[in-house]
Backbone as ProteinMPNN parsed JSONL, in Angstrom:
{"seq_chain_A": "XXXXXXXXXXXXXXXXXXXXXXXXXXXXXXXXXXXXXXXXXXXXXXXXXXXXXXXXXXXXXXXXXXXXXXXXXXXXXXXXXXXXXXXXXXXXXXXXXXXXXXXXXXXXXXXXXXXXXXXXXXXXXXXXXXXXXXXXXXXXXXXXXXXXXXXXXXXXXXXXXXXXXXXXXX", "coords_chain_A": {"N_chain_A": [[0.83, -1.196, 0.0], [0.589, 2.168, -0.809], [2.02, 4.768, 0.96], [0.831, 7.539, 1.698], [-1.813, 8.907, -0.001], [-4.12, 10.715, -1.835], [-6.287, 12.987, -3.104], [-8.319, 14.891, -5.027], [-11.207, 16.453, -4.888], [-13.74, 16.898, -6.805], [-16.16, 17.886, -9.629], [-18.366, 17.595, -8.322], [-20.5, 19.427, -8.165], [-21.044, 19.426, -10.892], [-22.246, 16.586, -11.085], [-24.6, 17.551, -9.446], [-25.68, 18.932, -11.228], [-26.748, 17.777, -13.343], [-28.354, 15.898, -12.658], [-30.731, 18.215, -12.124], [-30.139, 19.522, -9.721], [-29.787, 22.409, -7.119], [-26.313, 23.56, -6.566], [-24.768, 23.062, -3.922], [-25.924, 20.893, -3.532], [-24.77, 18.829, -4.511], [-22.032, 19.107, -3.488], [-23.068, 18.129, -0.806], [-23.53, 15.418, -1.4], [-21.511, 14.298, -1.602], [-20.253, 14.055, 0.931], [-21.123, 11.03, 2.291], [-19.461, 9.527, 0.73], [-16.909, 9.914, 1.146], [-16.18, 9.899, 3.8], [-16.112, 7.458, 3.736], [-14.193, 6.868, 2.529], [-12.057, 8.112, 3.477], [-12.602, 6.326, 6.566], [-11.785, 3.894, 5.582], [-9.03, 4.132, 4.533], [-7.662, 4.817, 6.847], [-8.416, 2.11, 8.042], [-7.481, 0.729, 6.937], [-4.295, 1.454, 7.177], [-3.038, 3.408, 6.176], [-0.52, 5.718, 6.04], [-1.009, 8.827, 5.333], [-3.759, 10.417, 4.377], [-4.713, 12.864, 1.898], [-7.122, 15.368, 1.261], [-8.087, 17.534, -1.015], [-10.211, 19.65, -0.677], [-10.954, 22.436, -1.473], [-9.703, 24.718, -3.238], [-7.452, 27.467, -4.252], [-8.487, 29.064, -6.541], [-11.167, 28.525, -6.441], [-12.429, 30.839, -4.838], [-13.226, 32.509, -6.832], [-16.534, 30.826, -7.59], [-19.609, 31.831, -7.318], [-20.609, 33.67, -4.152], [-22.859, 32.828, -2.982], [-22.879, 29.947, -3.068], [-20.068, 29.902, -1.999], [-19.927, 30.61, 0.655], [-22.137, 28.368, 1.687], [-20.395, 26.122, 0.918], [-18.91, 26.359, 3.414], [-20.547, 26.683, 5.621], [-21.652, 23.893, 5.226], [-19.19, 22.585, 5.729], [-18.575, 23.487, 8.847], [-20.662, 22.178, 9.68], [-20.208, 19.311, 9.253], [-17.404, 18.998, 10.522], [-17.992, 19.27, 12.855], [-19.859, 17.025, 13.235], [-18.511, 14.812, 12.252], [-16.112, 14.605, 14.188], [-16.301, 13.097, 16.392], [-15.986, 10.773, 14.942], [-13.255, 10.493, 13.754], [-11.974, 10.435, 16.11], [-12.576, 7.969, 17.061], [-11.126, 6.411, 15.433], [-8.771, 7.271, 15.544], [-7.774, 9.259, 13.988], [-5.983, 12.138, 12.79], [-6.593, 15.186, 12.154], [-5.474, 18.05, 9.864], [-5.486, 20.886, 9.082], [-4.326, 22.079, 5.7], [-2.547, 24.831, 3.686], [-3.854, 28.123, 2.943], [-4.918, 28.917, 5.175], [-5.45, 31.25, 6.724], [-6.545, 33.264, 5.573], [-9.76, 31.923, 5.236], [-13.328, 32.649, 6.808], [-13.678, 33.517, 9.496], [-15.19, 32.083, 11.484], [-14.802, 29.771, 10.616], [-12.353, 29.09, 10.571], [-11.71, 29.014, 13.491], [-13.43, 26.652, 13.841], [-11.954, 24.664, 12.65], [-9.752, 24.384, 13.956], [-10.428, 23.988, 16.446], [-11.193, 21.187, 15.757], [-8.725, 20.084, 14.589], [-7.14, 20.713, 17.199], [-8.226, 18.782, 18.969], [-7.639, 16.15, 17.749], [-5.071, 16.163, 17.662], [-3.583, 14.915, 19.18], [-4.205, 11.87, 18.208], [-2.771, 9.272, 17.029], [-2.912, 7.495, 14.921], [-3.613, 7.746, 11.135], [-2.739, 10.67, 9.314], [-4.703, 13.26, 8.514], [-4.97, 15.219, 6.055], [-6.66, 18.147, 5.034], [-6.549, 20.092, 2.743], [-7.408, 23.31, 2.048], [-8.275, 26.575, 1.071], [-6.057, 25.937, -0.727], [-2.77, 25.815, -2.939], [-1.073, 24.105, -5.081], [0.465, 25.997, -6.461], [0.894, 28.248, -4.861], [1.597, 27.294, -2.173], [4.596, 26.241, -3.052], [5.204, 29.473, -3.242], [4.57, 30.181, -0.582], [6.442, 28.756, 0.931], [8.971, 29.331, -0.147], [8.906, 32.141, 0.888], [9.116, 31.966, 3.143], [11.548, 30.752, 3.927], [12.856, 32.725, 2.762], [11.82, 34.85, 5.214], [12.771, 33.367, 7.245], [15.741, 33.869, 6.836], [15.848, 36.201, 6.754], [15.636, 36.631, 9.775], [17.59, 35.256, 10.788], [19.77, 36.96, 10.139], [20.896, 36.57, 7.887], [20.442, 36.86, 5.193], [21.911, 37.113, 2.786], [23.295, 34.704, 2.084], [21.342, 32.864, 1.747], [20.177, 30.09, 0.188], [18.363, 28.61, -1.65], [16.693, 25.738, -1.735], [15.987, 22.069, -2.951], [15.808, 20.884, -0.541], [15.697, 22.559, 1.447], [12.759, 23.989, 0.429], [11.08, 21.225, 0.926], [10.982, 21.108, 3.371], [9.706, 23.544, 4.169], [7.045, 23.723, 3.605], [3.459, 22.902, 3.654], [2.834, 19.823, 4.489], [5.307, 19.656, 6.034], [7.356, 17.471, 7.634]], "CA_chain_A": [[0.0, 0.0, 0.0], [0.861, 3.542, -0.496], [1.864, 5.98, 2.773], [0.165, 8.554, 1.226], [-2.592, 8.993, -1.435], [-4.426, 12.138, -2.265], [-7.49, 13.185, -3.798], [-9.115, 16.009, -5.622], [-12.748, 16.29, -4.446], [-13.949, 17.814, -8.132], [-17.221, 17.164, -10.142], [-19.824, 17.401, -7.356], [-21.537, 20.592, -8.969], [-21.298, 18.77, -12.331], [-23.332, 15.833, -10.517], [-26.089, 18.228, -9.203], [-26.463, 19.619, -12.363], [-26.714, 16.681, -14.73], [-30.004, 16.364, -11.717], [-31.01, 19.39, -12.105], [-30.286, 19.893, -8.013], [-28.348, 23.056, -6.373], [-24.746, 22.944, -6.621], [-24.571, 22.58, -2.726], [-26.446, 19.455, -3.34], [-23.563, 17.667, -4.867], [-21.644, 18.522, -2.073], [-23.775, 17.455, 0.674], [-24.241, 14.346, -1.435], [-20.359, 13.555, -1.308], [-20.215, 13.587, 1.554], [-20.829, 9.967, 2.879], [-18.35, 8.57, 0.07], [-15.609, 11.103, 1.505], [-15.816, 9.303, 4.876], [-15.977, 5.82, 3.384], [-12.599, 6.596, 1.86], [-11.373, 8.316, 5.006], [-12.47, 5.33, 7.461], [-11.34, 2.522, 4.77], [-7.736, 4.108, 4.468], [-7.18, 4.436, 8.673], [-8.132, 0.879, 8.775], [-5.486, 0.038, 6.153], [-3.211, 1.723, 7.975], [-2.37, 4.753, 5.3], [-0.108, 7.185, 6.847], [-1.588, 9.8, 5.187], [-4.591, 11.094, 3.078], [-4.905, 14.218, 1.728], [-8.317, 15.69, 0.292], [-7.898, 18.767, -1.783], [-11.672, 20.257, -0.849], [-11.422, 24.01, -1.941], [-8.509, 25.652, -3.887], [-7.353, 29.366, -4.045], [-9.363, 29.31, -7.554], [-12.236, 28.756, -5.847], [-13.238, 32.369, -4.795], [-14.265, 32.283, -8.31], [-17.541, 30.545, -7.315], [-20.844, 32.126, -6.48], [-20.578, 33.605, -3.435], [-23.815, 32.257, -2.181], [-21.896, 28.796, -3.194], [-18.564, 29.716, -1.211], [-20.874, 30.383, 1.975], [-22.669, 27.18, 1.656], [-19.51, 25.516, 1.087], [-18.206, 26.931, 4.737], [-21.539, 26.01, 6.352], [-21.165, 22.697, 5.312], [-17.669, 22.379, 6.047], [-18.567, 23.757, 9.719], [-21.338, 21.318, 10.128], [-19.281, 18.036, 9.005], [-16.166, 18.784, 11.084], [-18.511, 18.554, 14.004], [-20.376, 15.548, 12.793], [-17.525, 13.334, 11.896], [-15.113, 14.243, 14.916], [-16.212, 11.214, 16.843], [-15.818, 9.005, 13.763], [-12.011, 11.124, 14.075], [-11.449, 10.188, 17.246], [-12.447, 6.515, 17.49], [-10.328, 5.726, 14.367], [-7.361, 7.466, 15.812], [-7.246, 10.028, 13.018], [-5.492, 13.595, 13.314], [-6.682, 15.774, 10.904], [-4.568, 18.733, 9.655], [-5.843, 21.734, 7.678], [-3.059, 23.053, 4.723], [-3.24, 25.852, 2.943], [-3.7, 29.477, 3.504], [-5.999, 29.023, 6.433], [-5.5, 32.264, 7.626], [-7.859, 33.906, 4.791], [-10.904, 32.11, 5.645], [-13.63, 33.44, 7.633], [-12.861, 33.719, 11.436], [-15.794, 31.17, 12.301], [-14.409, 28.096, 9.586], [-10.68, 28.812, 10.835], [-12.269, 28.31, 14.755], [-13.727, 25.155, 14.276], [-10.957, 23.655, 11.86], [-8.722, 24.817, 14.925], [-11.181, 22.477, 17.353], [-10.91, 19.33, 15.609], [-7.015, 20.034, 15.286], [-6.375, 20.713, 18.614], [-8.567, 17.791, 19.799], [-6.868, 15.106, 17.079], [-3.23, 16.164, 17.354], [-2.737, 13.938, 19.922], [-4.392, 10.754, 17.258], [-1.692, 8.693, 16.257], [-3.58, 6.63, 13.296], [-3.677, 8.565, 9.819], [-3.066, 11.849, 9.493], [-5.533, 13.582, 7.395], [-4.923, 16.467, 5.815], [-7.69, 18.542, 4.436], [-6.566, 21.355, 1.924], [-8.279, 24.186, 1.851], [-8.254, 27.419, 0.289], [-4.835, 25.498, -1.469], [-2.973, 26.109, -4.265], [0.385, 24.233, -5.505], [2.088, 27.25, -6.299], [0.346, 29.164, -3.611], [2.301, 26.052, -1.032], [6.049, 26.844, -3.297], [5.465, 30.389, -2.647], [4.436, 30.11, 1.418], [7.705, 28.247, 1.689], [10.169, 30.154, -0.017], [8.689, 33.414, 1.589], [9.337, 31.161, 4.834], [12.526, 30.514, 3.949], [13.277, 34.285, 3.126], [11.757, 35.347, 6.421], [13.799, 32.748, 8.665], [16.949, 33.854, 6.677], [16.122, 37.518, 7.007], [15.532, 37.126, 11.422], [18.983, 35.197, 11.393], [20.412, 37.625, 9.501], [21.657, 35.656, 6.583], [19.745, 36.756, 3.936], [22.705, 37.275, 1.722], [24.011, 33.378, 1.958], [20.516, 32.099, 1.523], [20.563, 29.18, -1.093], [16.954, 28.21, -2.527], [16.926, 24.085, -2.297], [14.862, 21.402, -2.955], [15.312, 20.072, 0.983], [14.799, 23.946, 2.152], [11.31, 24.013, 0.491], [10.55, 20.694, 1.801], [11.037, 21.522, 4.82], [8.617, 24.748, 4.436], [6.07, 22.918, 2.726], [2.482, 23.166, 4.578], [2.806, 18.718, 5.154], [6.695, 19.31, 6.021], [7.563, 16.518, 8.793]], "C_chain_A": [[0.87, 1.253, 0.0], [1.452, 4.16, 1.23], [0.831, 6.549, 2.286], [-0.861, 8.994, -0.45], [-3.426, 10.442, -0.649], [-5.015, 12.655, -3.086], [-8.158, 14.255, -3.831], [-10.333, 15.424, -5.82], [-13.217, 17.247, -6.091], [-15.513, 16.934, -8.575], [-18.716, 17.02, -9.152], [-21.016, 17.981, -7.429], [-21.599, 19.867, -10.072], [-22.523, 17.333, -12.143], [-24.552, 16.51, -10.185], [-26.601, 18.436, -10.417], [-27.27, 18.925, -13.203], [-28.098, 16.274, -13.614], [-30.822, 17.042, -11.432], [-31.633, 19.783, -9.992], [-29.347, 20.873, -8.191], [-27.248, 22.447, -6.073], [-24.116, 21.898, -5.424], [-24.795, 21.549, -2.359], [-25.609, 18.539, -3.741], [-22.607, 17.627, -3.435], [-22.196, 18.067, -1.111], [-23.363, 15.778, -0.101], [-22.96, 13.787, -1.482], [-19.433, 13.434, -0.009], [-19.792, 12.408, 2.264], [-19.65, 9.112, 2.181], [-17.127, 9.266, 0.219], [-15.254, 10.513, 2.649], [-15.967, 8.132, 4.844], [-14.434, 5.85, 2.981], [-11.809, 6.867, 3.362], [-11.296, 7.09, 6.043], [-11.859, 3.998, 6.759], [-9.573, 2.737, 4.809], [-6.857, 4.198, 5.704], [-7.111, 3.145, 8.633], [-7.43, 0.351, 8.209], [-4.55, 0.392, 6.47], [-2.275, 2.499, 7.2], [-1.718, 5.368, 6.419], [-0.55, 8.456, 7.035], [-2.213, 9.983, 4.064], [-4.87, 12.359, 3.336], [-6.059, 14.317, 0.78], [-8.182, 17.27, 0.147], [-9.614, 19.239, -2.188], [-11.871, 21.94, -1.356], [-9.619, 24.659, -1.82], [-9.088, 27.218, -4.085], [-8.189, 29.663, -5.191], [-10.686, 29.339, -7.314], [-13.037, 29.609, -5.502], [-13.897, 32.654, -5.582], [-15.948, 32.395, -8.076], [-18.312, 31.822, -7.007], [-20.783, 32.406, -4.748], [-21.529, 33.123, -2.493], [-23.397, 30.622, -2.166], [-20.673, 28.408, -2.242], [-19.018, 29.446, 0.151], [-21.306, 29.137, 2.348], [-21.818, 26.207, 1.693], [-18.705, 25.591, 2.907], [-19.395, 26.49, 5.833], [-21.29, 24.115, 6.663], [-20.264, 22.085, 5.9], [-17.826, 22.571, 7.483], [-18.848, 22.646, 10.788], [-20.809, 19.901, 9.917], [-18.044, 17.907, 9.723], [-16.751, 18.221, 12.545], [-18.975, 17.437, 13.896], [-19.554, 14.267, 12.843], [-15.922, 13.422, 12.961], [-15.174, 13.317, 15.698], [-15.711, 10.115, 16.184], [-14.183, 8.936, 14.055], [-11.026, 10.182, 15.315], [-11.35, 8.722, 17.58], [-11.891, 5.952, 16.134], [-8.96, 6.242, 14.428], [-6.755, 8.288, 14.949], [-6.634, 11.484, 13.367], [-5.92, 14.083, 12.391], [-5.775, 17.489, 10.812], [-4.645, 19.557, 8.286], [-4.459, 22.294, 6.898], [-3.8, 24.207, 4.524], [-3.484, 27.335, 3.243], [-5.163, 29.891, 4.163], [-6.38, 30.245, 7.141], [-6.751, 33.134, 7.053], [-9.237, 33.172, 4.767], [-11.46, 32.488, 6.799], [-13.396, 32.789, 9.025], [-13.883, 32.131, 12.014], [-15.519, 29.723, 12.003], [-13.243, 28.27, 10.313], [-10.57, 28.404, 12.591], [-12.6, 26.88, 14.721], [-13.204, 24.264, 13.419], [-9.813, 23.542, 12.837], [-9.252, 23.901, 16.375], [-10.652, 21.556, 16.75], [-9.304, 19.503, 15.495], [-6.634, 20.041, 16.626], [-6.977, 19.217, 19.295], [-8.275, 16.064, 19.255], [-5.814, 14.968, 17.331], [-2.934, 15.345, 18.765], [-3.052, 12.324, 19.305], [-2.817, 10.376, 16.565], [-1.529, 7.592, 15.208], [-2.84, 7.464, 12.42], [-3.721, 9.928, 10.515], [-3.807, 12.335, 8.11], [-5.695, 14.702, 6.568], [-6.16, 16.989, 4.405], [-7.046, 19.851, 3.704], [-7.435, 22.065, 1.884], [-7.806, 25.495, 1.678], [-6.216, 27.442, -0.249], [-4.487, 25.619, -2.92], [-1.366, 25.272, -4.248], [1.236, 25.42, -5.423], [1.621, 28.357, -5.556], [1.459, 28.401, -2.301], [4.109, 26.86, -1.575], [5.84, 28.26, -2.64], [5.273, 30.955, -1.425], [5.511, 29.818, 1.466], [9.053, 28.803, 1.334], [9.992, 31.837, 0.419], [9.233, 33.088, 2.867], [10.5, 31.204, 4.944], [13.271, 32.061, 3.857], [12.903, 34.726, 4.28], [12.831, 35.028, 7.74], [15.099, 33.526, 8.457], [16.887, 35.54, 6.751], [16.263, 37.675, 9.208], [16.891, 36.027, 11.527], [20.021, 36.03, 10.995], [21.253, 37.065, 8.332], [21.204, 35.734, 5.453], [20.462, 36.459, 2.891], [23.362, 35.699, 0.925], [22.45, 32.267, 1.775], [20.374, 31.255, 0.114], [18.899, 28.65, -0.99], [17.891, 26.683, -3.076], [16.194, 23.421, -2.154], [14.848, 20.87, -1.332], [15.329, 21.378, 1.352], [13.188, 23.836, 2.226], [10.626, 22.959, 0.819], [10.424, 20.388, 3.243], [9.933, 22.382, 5.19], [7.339, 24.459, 3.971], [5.126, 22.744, 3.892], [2.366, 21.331, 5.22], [4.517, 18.815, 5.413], [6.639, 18.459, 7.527], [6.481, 15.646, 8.661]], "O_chain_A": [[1.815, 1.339, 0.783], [1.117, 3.796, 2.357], [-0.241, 5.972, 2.474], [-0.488, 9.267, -1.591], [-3.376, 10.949, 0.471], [-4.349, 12.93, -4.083], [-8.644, 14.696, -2.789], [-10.651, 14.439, -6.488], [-12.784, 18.396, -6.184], [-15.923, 15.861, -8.133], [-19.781, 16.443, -9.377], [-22.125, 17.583, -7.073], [-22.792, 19.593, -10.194], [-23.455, 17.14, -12.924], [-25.593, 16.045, -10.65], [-27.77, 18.193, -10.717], [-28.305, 19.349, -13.718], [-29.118, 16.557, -14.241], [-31.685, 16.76, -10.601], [-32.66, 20.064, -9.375], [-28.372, 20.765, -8.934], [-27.044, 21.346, -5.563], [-23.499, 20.835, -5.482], [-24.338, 21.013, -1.35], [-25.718, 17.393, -3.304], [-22.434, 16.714, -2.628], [-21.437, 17.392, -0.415], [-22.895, 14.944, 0.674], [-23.04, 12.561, -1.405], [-18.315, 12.93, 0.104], [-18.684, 12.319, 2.792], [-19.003, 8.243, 2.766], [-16.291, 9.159, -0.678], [-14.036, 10.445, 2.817], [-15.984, 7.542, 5.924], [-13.652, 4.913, 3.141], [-11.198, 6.083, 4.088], [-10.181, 6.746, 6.434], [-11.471, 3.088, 7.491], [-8.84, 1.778, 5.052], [-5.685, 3.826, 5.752], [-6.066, 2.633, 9.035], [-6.673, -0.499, 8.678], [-3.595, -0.299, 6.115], [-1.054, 2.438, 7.34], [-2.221, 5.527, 7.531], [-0.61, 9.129, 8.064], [-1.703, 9.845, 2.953], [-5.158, 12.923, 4.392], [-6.143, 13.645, -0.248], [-8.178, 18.064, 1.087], [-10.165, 19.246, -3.288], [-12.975, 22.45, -1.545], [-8.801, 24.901, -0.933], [-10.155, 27.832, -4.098], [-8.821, 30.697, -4.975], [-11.399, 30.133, -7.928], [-14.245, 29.463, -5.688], [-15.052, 33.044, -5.414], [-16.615, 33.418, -8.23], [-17.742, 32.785, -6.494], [-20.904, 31.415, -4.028], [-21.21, 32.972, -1.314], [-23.651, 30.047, -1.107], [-20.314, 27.305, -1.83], [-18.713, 28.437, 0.789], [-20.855, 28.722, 3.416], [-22.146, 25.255, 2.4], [-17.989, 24.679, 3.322], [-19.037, 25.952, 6.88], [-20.973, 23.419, 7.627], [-20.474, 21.078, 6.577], [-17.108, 21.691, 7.959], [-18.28, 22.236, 11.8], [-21.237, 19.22, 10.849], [-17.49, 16.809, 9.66], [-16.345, 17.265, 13.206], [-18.405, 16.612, 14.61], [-19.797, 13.142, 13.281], [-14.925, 12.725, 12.769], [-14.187, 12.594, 15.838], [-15.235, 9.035, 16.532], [-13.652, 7.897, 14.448], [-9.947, 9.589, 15.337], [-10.402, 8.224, 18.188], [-12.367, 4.864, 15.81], [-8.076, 5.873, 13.654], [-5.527, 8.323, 14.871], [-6.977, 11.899, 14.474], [-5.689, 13.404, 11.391], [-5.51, 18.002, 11.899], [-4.262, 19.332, 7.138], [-3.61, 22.908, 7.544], [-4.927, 24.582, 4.85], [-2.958, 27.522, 4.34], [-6.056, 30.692, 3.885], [-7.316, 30.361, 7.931], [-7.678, 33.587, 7.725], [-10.071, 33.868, 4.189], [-10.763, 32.713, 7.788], [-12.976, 31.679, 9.354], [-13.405, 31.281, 12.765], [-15.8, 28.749, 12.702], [-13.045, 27.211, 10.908], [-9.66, 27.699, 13.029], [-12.104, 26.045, 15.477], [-13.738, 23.164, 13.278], [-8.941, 22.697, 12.629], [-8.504, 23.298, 17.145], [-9.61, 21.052, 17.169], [-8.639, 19.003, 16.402], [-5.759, 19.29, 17.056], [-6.255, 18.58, 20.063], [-8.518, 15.052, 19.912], [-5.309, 13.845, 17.325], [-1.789, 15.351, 19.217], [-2.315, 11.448, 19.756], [-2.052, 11.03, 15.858], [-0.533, 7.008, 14.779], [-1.718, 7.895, 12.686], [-4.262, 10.323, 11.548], [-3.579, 11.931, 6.97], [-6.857, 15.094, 6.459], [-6.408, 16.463, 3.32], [-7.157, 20.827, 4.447], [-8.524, 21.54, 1.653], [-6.711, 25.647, 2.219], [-5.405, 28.367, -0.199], [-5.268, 25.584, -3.871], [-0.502, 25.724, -3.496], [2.203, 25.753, -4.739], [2.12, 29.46, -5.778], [2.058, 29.178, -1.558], [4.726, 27.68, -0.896], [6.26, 28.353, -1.487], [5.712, 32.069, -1.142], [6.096, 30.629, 2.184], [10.03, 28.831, 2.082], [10.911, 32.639, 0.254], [9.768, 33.93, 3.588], [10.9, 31.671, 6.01], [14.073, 32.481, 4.692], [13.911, 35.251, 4.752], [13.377, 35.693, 8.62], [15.7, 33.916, 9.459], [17.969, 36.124, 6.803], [16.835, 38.59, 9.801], [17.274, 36.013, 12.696], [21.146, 35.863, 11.465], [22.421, 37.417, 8.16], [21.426, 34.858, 4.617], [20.016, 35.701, 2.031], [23.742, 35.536, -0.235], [22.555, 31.043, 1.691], [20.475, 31.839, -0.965], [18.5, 28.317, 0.126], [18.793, 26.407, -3.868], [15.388, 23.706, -1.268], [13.768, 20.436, -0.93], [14.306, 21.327, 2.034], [12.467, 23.691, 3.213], [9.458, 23.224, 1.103], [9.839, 19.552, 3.932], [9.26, 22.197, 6.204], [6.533, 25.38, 4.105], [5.593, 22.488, 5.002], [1.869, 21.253, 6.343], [5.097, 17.868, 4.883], [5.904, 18.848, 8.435], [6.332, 14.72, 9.458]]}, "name": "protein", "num_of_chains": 1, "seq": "XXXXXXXXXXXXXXXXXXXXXXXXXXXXXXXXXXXXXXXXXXXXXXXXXXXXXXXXXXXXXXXXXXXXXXXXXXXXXXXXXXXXXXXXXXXXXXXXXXXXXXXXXXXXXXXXXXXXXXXXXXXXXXXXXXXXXXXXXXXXXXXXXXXXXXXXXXXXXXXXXXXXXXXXXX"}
């Protein structure tokens, strides 16, 4: 088996539609097959899955869409932290967490604090993620550290720097 597999949640609005249901209705409705994968890859004993639920392109959307997406997202972290907990999972938001709203970055900051001691799977949930949104967090990271030791000048840009700065580094 894999350590680590990693899945782009995509197509869920394209499902409502082709039903002629609200967008939001695809997501709700992927839901339960989101935590079939989640509880199937703990009990195989993955190291780590990553679900890529809402990229930086995303803003895009309908804002009555993005909302609904954050509702959801509020109401499912509570829902499925028991499942969390009695499968020994940690979960572990990426991504530039800091820009969503204050009440999603609270209760993604609950189930972290009350997983990180789970020593199953770790689960990392992407959110408002971007590939080259992740490179450029980590070599900003890497310029910041090397500007507060004062070393800016000897700073060398390397592939084990930026994995190091990398939002799953360790």
């Amino acid at each position: 088996l894999p350590a680590h597999i990693a899945i782009i949640m995509d197509g869920n609005g394209r499902w409502a539609k082709q039903r002629n249901y609200p967008r939001i209705m695809g997501h709700k409705a992927g839901v339960d097959p989101v935590r079939t994968v989640v509880e199937t890859c703990a009990q195989l004993g993955l190291e780590a899955l990553t679900l890529y639920a809402f990229s930086v392109e995303n803003w895009k959307r309908p804002r009555h869409e993005i909302e609904g997406l954050w509702r959801l997202l509020r109401f499912y972290l509570r829902r499925e932290l028991p499942n969390l907990m009695r499968n020994d999972i940690q979960l572990v938001a990426i991504g530039r967490i800091e820009s969503l709203p204050a009440p999603v970055q609270a209760e993604l900051q609950m189930v972290m604090d009350k997983t990180a001691q789970n020593r199953g799977m770790r689960l990392n949930l992407a959110i408002n993620y971007g590939g080259r949104t992740e490179l450029v967090d980590a070599v900003n990271a890497m310029l910041d550290n090397a500007r507060l030791e004062g070393n800016l000048d000897a700073l060398e840009i390397t592939e084990e720097g930026i994995t190091e700065h990398l939002y799953t580094s360790g």
